[in-house]
C-alpha positions in Angstrom: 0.0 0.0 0.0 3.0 2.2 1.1 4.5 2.0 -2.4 1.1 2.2 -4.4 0.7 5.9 -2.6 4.5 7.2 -2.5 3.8 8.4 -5.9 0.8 10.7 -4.6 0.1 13.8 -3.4 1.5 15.1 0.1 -1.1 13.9 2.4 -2.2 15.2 6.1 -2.5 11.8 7.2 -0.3 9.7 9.1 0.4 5.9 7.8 -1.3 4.1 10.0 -4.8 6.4 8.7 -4.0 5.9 5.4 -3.9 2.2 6.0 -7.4 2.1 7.3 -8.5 4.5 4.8 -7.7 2.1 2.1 -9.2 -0.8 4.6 -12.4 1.4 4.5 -12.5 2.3 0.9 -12.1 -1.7 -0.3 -14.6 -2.7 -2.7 -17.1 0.5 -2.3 -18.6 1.6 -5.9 -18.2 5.0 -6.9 -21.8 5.8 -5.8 -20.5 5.0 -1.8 -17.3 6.8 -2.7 -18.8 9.8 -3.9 -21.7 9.5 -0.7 -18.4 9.4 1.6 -16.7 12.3 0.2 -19.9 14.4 0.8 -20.6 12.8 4.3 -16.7 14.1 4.5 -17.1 17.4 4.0 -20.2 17.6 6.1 -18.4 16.6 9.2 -15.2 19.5 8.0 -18.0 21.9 7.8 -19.4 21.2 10.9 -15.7 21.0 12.3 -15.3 24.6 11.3 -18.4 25.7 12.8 -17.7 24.5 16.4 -14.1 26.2 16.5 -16.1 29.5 15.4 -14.7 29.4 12.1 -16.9 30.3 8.9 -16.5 27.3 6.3 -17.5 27.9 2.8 -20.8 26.2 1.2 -18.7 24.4 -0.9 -14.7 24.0 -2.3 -13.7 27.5 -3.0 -14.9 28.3 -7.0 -17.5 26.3 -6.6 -20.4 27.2 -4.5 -21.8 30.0 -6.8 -19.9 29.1 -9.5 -21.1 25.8 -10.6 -24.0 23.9 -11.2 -25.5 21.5 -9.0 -27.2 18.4 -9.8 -29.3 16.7 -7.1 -31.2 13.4 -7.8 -33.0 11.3 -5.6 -33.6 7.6 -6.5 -35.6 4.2 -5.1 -34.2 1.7 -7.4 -31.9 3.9 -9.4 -33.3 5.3 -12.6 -32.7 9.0 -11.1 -29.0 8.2 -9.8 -28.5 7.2 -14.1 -30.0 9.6 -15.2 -28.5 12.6 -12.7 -24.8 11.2 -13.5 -25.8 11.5 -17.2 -26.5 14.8 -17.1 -23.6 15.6 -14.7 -21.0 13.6 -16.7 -22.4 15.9 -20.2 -22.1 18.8 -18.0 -18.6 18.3 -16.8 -17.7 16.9 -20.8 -18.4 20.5 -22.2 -16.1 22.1 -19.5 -19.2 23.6 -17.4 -18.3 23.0 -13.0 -20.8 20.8 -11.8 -21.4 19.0 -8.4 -23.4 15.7 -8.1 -25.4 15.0 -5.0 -27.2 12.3 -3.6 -30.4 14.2 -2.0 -30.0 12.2 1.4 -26.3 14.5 1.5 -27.6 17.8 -0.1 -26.8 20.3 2.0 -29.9 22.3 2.4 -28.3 25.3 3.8 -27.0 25.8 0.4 -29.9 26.0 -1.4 -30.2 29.8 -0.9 -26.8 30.5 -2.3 -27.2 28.1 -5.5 -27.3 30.1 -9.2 -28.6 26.7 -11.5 -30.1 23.7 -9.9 -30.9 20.6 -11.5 -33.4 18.1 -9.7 -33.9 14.2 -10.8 -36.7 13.0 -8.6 -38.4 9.8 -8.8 -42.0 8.9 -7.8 -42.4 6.0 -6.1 -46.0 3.7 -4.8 -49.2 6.5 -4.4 -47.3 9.7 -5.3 -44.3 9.2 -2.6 -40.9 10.5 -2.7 -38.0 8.0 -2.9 -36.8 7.4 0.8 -33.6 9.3 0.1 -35.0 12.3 -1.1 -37.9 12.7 2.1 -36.0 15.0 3.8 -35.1 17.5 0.9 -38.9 17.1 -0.4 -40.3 17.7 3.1 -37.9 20.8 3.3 -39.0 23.0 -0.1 -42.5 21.8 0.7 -42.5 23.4 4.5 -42.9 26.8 5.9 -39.5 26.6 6.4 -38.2 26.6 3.1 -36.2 29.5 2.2 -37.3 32.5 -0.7 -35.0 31.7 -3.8 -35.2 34.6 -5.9 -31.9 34.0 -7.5 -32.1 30.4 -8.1 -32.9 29.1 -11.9 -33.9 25.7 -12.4 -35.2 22.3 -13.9 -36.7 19.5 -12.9 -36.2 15.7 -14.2 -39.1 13.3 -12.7 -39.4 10.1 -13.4 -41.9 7.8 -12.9 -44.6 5.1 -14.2 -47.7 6.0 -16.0 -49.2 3.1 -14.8 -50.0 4.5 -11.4 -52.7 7.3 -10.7 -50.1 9.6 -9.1 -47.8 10.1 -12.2 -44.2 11.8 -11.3 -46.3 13.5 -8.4 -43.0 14.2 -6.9 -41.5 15.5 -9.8 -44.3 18.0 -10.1 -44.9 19.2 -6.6 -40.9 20.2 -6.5 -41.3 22.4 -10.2 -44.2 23.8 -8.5 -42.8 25.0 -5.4 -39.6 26.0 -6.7 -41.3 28.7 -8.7 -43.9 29.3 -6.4 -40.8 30.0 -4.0 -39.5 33.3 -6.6 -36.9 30.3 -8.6 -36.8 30.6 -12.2 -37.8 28.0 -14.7 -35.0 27.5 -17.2 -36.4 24.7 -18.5 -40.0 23.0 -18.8 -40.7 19.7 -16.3 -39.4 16.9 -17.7 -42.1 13.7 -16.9 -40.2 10.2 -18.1 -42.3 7.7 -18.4 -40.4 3.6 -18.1 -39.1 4.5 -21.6 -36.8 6.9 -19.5 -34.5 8.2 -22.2 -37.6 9.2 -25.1 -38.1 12.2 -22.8 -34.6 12.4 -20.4 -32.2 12.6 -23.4 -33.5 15.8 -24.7 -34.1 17.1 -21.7 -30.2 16.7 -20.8 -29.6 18.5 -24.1 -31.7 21.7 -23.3 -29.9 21.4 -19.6 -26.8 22.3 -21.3 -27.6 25.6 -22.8 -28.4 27.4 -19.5 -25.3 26.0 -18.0 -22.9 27.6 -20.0 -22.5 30.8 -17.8 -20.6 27.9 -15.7 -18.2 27.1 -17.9 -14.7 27.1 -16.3 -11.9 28.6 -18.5 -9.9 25.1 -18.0 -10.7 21.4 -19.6 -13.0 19.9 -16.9 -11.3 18.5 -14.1 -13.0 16.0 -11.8 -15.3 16.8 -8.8 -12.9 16.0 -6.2 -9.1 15.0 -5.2 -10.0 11.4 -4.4 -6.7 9.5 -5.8 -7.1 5.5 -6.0 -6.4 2.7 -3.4 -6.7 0.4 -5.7 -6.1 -0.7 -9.4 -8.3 -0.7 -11.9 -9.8 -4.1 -13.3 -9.5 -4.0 -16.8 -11.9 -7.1 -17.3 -15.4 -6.7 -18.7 -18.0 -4.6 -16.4 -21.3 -6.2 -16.5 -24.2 -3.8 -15.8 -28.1 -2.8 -16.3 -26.7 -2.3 -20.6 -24.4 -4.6 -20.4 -26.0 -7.6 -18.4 -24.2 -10.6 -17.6 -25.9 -14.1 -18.6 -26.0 -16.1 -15.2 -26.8 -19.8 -15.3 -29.7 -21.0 -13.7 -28.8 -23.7 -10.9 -32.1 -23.7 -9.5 -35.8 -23.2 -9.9 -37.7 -24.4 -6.6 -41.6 -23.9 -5.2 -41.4 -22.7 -1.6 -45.0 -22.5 -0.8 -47.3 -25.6 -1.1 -49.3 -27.1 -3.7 -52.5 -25.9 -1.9 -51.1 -22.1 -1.5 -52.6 -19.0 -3.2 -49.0 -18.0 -4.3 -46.8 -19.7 -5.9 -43.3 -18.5 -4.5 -40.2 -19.6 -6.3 -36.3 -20.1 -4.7 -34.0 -19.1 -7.5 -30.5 -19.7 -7.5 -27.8 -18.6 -10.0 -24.4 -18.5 -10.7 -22.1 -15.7 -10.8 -19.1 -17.4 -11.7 -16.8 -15.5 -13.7 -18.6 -12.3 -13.9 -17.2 -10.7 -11.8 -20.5 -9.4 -10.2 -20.2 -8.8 -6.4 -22.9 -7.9 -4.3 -24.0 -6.9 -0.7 -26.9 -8.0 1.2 -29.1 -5.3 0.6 -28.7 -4.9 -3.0 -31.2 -6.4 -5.6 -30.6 -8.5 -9.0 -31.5 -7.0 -12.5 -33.7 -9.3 -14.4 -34.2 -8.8 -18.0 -37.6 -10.8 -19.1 -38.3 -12.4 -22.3 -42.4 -12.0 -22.7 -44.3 -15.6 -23.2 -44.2 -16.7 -26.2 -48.1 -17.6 -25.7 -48.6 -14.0 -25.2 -46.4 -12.9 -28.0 -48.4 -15.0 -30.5 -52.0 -14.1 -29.3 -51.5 -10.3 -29.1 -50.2 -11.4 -33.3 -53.3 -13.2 -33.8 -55.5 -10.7 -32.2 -54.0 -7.6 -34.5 -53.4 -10.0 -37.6 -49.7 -9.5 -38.0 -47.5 -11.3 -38.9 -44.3 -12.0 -36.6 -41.7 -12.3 -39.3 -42.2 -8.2 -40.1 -39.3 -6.3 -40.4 -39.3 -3.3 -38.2 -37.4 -0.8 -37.2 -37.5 1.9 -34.0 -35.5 3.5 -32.9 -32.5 2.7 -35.0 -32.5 -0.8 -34.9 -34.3 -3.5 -37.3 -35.9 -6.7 -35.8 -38.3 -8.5 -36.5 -42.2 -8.2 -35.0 -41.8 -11.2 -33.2 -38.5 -10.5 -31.7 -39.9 -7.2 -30.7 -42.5 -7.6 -28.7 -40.6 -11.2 -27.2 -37.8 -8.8 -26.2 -38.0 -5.5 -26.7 -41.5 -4.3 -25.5 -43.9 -4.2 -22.6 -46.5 -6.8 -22.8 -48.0 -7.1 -19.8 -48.3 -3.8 -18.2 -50.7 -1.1 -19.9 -49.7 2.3 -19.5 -52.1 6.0 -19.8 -49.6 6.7 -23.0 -50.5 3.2 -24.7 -54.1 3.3 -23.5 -54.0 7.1 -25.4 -52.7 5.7 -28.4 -55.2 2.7 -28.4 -58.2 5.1 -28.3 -56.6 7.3 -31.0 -56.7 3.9 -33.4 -59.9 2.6 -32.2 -62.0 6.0 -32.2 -63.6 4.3 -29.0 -65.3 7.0 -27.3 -65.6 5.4 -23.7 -62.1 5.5 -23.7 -61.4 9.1 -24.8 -63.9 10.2 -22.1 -61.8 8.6 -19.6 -58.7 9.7 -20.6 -60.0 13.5 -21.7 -61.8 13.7 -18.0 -60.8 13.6 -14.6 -61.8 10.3 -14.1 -58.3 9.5 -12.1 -59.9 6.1 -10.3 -61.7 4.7 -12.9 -58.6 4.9 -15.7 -56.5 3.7 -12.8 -59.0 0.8 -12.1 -58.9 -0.3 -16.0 -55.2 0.1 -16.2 -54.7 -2.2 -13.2 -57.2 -4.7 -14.2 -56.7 -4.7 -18.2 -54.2 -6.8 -19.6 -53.1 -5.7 -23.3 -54.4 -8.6 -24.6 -57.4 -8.2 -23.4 -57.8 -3.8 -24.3 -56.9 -5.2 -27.6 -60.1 -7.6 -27.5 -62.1 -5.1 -25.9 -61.1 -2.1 -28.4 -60.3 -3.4 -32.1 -57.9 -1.0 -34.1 -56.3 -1.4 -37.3 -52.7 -0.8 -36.0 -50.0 -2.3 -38.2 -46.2 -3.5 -37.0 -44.5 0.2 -37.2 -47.6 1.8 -35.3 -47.7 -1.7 -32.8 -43.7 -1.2 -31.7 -44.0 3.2 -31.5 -47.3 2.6 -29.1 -45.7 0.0 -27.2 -43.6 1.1 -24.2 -40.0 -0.3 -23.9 -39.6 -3.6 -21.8 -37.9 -2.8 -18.7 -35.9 -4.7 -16.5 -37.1 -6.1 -12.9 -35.7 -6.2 -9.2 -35.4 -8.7 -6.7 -34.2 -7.9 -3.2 -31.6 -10.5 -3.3 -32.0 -13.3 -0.8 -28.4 -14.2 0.2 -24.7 -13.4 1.5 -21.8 -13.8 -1.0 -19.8 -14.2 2.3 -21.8 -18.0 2.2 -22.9 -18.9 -1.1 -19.3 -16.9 -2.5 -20.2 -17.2 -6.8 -24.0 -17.4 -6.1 -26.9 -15.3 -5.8 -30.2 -16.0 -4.9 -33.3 -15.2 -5.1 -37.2 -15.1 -4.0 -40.2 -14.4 -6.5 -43.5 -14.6 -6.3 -45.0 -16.1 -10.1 -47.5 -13.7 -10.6 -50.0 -15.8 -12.3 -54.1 -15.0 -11.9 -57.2 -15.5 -14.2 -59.1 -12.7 -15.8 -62.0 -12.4 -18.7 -61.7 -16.3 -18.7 -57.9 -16.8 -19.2 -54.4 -17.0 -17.7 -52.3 -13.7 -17.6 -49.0 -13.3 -15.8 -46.4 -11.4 -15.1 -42.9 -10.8 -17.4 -40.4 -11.8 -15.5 -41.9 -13.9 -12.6 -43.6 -16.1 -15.1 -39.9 -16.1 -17.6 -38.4 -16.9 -14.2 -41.1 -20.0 -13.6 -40.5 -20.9 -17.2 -37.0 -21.1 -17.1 -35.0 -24.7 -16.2 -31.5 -25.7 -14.3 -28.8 -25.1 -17.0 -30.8 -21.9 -18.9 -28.5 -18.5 -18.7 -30.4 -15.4 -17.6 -29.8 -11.8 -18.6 -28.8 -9.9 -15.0 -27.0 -7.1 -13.4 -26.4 -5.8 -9.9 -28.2 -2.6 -8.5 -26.9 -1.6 -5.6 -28.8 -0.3 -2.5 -26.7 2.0 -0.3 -29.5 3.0 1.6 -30.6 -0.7 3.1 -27.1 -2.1 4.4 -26.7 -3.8 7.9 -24.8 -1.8 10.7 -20.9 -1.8 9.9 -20.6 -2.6 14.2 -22.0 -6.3 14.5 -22.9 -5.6 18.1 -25.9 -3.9 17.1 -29.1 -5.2 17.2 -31.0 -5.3 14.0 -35.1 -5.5 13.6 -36.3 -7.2 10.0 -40.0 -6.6 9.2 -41.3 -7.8 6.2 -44.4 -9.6 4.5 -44.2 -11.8 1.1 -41.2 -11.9 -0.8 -40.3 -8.9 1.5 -38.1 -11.4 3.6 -35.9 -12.1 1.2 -33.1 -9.4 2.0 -33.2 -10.9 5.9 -31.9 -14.4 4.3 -29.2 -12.5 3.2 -28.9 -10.4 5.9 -28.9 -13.6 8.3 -26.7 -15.4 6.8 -24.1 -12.4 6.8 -24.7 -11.6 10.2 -23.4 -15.8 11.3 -20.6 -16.0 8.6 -19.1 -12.4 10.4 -20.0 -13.5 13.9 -22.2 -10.8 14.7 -23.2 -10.2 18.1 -26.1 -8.2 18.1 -29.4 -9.4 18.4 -31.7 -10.3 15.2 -35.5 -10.4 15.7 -37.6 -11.4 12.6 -41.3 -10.0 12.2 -42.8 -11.9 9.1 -46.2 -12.2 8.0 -47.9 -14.2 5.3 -51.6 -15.4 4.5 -51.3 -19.4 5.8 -48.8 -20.6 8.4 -49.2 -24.3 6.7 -48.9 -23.3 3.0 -47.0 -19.4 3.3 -44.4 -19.8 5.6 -41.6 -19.6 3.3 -37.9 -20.7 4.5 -39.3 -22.0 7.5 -37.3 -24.4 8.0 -34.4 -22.0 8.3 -35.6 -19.5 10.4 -36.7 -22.3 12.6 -32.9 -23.6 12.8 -31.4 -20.4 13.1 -33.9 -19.9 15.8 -32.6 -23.1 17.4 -29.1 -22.0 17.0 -29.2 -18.6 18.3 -28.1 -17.0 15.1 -32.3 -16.1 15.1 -32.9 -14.0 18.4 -36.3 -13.7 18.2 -39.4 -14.6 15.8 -42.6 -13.1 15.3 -45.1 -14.4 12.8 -48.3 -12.5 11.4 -50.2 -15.3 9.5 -53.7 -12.9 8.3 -55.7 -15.9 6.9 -55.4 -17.9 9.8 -58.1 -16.6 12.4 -61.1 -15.0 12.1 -60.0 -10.9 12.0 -56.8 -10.5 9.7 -53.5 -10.1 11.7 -50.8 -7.9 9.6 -47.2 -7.7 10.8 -47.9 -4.2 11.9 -50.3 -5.7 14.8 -46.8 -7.3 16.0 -45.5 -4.6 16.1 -47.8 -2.7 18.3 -48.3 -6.1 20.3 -44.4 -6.0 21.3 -44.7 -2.4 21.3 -42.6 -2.1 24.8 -39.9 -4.5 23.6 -39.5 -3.2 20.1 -39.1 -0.2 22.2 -36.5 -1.1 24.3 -34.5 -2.3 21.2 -34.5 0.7 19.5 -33.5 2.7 22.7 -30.5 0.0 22.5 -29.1 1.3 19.2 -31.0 -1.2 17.1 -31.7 -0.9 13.2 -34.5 -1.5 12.0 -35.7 -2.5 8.4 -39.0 -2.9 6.2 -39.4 -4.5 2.7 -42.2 -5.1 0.9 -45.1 -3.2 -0.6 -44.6 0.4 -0.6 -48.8 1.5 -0.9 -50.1 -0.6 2.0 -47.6 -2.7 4.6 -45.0 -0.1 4.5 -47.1 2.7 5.1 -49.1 0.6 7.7 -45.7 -0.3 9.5 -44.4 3.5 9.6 -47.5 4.3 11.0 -47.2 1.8 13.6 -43.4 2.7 14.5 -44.8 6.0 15.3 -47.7 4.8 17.5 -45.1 2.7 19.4 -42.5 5.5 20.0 -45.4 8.1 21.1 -46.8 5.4 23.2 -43.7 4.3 25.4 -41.7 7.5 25.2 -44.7 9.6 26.7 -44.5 12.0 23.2 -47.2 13.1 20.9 -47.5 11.8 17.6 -45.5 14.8 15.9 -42.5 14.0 18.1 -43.0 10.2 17.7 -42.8 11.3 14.1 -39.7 13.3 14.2 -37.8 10.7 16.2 -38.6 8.5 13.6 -37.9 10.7 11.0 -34.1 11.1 12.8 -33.6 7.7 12.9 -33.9 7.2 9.0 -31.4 10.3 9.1 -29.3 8.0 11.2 -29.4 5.3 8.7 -31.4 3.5 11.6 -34.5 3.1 9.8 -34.2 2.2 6.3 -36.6 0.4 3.7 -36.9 -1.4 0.5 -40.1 -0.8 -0.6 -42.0 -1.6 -4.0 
């Protein structure tokens, strides 16, 4: 290490620091690296401010003096797109400064000159976990005049859902409403991100030019490497690496609802690494049932050349791999009433009819609109109404630490009946369809914001229902291979003990073993009145209490619209209940704890 550094720059720190810098920088992506640096210049700024000394907003030339782009992301769309933008910024020689909104300091906000905002929306019109606190702050009555600000605003979201870039919108509004500029229009990207994000990155660069520095770009910070390079191939969400399938098995039983699958794949080679925490890329290839059906339902014919976009395939190959079969979007819908001339659709998409669009879109396969509404669409018009087929994620369901070239995974076949037949989901039923031996398109997306405590002597609290357990196998298991010593206590909740319990076995051993400390079940089906995991919660409201007085974590995964919110809400009752505080203070300790990284979720 010593000779890999004598090369660089004079350094304040002694040798022993620089050592367990390096030990503390090991195998971090540059997302971490970049949160660290920030989170490093917090604490110098707060350093200066004890000792009485004024610190600067930022490094000297750049406070005022560049632009700053501030995304903030759920499953990482807005992190792409935000170092997009700031990487097209910085290539035209313009200062820029890239910002995770969980790091933003918002002090700063009344001396920025051009701000750029990528917000996500995420479950009923929600901001992404990292972006609460900057969201709560322009929307308060705390929020500071910004007279001299210009700005723009990137949101991205999913037409799907009645609640559309919400975020995105409420943040345009109130920056203007707050005496901010507009410098460009709101940007609302849809799941085929780039249609509307890559122009909107192009007109970002105009206003930015008054940032220009009069030297070649240089990059955002001093941050010299620890560590070479790998020159080997990078796998990623563009590049994904194709992982063989080792195995394919049904966790729930015959009799069950669900049908919940164990996956298991091999990383071998890639050079893939993951933490427990992060989830697994999938990129689905649509039934070939379906494929064929929505052919024979339009009268096309799959060997049609097309091309989109700038590249040529044909019909067939499109909509198996290239376009979004099973999820029926407010843009699609549009474009189906524009072909049909169906007026009950027009009036529902020309009104305010918010709950009954939402209610088709949700229950309406495309198969089935197409049934229902008969156009005359031919292959060019099918493939530009179509929205692109995205990739899915899985919270990933073990530790590398155990499993090393593995990765696993749980997923829950979405399979139901509707208007008489069988529809399912894209890549839970590719994932059923697929056998031991097949090789699978996937890529790591890292998580940052639901990681287990770096000290193992803390206690950690898992809550989740479904599939929503699948992070706490991994976490588990990483917890025994490291010999943690704090205390694990699992809340799970499922419809039927009998047929829903999924890893039971496991939980049951590490129960046995100690490596489980405690186990809470919420089976709803099984009595009379429905029991959730958040009635658990409130149950064990004095110990859960005592725990998180103790320094404990605690974690949530699952759905974002119902459990999550039902579980926040019953944090809160807990904390106002035993620590004698009203629910606004409950609130704000809960609030500080998800500051504190002590509350953190992976919601969907």
């Amino acid at each position: 290490m010593s000779a890999q550094l004598a090369s660089q720059p004079r350094t304040p720190l002694a040798e022993d620091r620089i050592a367990l810098l390096a030990r503390l920088v090991d195998g971090l992506d540059s997302q971490t690296l970049w949160w660290l640096s920030g989170y490093s210049a917090g604490l110098a700024e707060h350093a200066a401010e004890t000792r009485g000394i004024v610190a600067p907003l930022a490094a000297p030339g750049t406070s005022a003096h560049a632009v700053s782009v501030v995304y903030a992301s759920q499953t990482g769309n807005s992190r792409r797109a935000a170092e997009k933008l700031s990487a097209e910024l910085e290539a035209t020689g313009i200062a820029v400064r890239l910002f995770n909104a969980s790091v933003y300091p918002l002090r700063q906000l009344k001396s920025e000159r051009l701000l750029y905002l990528v917000v996500s929306t995420q479950g009923d019109g929600d901001p992404p976990d990292d972006g609460r606190v900057l969201f709560e702050h322009l929307l308060g009555p705390r929020a500071p005049r910004l007279p001299e600000l210009r700005f723009g605003v990137l949101g991205l979201g999913d037409s799907s859902y009645p609640q559309f870039n919400a975020v995105g919108r409420k943040l345009d509004a109130r920056l203007h409403e707050l005496g901010a500029q507009r410098v460009l229009d709101l940007g609302e990207a849809d799941l085929d991100i780039e249609t509307v994000a890559t122009p909107w990155r192009q007109r970002a660069l105009e206003p930015a030019t008054a940032f220009k520095t009069t030297t070649p770009a240089t990059p955002r910070s001093s941050v010299v490497a620890l560590h070479p390079v790998s020159s080997a191939v990078r796998y990623s969400r563009d590049n994904p690496y194709a992982a063989e399938l080792l195995a394919n098995q049904r966790i729930t039983s015959r009799d069950s609802d669900k049908d919940v699958r164990h996956i298991e794949l091999s990383l071998a080679g890639s050079g893939l690494d993951y933490t427990p925490g992060d989830a697994l890329g999938i990129w689905p290839t649509n039934d070939p049932a379906l494929v064929n059906e929505i052919l024979e339902q339009l009268h096309l014919d799959g060997k049609t050349r097309v091309t989109h976009g700038g590249e040529s395939l044909s019909l067939h190959e499109w909509l198996a791999t290239r376009r979004e079969l099973t999820r029926v979007s407010r843009p699609v819908l549009a474009s189906l009433a524009a072909a049909s001339g169906n007026a009950e659709l027009n009036r529902l998409l020309a009104g305010e009819q918010r709950e009954e669009l939402a209610r088709l879109l949700a229950s309406h396969p495309l198969v089935e609109l197409l049934r229902l509404y008969p156009n005359n669409w031919d292959a060019d018009e099918l493939i530009a109404a179509l929205r692109p087929l995205m990739p899915r994620l899985y919270s990933i369901a073990s530790s590398r630490t155990l499993v090393e070239d593995e990765v696993h995974l749980t997923v829950a076949n979405v399979a139901y009946e509707a208007f008489g037949r069988q529809h399912g989901g894209a890549a839970s039923g590719y994932l059923s369809r697929a056998q031991a031996g097949d090789r699978l398109p996937v890529f790591i997306e890292t998580n940052e914001r639901f990681r287990l405590p770096a000290d193992g002597s803390r206690d950690i609290i898992m809550i989740g229902a479904g599939t929503g357990v699948a992070p706490y196998r991994g976490f588990l298991q990483e917890r025994a291979e490291n010999a943690a010593r704090g205390r694990n206590w699992l809340v799970f909740g499922n419809p039927h003990l009998r047929s829903d319990f999924l890893y039971q076995t496991e939980w049951q051993q590490a129960l046995r073993e100690g490596r489980l400390s405690r186990l809470d079940l919420a089976f709803s089906r099984d009595q009379a009145h429905k029991i959730y995991v958040q009635h658990r919660l409130r149950e064990n409201g004095r110990d859960l209490y005592a725990w998180l007085e103790s320094g404990a974590h605690v974690y949530v995964c699952g759905d974002a619209t119902h459990m999550a919110r039902d579980v926040h809400d019953a944090l809160i009752a807990v904390i106002a209940e035993y620590a004698a505080v009203d629910h606004e203070a409950a609130s704000e300790r809960l609030e500080s704890l998800r500051q504190s990284g002590r509350y953190a979720r992976d919601v969907y």
